[in-house]
C-alpha positions in Angstrom: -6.1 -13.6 -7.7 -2.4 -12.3 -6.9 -3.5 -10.5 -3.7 -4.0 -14.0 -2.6 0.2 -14.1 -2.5 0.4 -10.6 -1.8 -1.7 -11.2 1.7 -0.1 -14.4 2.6 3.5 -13.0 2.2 2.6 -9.7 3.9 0.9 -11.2 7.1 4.1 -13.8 7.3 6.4 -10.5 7.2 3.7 -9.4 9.7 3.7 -12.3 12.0 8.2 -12.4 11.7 8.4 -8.9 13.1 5.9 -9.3 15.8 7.3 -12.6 16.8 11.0 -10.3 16.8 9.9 -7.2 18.8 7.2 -9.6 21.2 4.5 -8.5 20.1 1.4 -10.5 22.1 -1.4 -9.5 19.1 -1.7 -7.3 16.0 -3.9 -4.4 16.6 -3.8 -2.9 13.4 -1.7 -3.2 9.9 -1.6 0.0 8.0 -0.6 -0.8 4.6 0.6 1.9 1.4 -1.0 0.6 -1.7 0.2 2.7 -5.4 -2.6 2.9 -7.5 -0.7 1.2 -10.1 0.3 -1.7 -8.2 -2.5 -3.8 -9.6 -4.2 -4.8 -6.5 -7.7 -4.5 -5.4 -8.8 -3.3 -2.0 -12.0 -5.8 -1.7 -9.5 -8.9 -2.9 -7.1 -8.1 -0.3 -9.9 -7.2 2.8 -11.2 -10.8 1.8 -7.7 -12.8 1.6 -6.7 -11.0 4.8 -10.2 -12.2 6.9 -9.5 -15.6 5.3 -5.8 -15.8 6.0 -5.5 -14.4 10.0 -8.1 -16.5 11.9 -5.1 -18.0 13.9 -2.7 -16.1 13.8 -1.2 -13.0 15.7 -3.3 -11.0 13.4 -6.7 -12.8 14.1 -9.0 -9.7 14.7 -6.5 -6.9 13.5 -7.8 -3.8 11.1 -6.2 -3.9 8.1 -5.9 0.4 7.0 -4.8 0.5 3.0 -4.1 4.5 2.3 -3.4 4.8 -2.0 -0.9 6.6 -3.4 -0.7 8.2 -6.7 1.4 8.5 -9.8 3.2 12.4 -9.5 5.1 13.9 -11.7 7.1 16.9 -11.9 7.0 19.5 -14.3 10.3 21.2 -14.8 9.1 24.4 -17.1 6.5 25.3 -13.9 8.4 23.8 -11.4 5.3 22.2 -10.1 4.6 19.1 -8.7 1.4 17.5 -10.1 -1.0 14.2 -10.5 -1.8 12.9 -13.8 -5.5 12.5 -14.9 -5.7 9.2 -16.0 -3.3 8.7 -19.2 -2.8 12.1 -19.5 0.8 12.6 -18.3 1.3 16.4 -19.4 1.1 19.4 -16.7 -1.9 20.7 -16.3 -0.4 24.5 -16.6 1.5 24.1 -19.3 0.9 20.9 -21.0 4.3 19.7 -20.8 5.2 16.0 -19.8 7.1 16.1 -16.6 9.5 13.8 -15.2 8.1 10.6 -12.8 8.9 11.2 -8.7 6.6 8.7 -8.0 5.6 5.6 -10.7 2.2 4.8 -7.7 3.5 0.8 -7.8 4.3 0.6 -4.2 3.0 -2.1 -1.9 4.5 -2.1 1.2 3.6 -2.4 5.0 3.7 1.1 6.4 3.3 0.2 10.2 1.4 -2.3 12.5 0.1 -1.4 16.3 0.8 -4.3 18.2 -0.1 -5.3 22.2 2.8 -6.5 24.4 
């Protein structure tokens, strides 16, 4: 139920910049979703239909591309993705240090009309 505040607080952010930069309509939203950051793809496709009929949005794609958790492993020096809640390298089955925790939520770019 949180993507319902997620969405509403993204598309005002959304709307501010477009009314900033005079934007006419929202083409597209391109969003960055962690996989970690607790939100679900169908939730926020629904809240966003239900939140941009009438708005500079209304009629806009909404494009979520998910990120992973990554880790790097310092006795391969390789980067790598965890399987599930299995942290350690794959080579070497040493735990590696976090360069990206996956909890990200943020809007990556929007194509607007002028």
């Amino acid at each position: 139920m949180h993507e319902l505040s997620v969405m509403a607080y993204m598309l005002e952010s959304v709307e501010a910049h477009a009314q900033r930069i005079g934007a006419k309509k929202v083409l597209a939203i391109n969003l960055v979703i962690g996989e970690r950051a607790s939100i679900i793809d169908d939730s926020i496709l629904f809240y966003f239909d239900a939140l941009t009929p009438g708005t500079v949005a209304e009629g806009a794609q909404l494009n979520v591309r998910r990120t992973c958790m990554q880790f790097h492993c310092a006795a391969c020096d390789d980067d790598y993705t965890p399987s599930g809640s299995d942290f350690r390298c794959p080579r070497c089955h040493t735990v590696g240090q976090v360069t990206d925790d996956g909890s990200e939520l943020l809007i990556e770019s929007m194509e607007i009309e002028t």
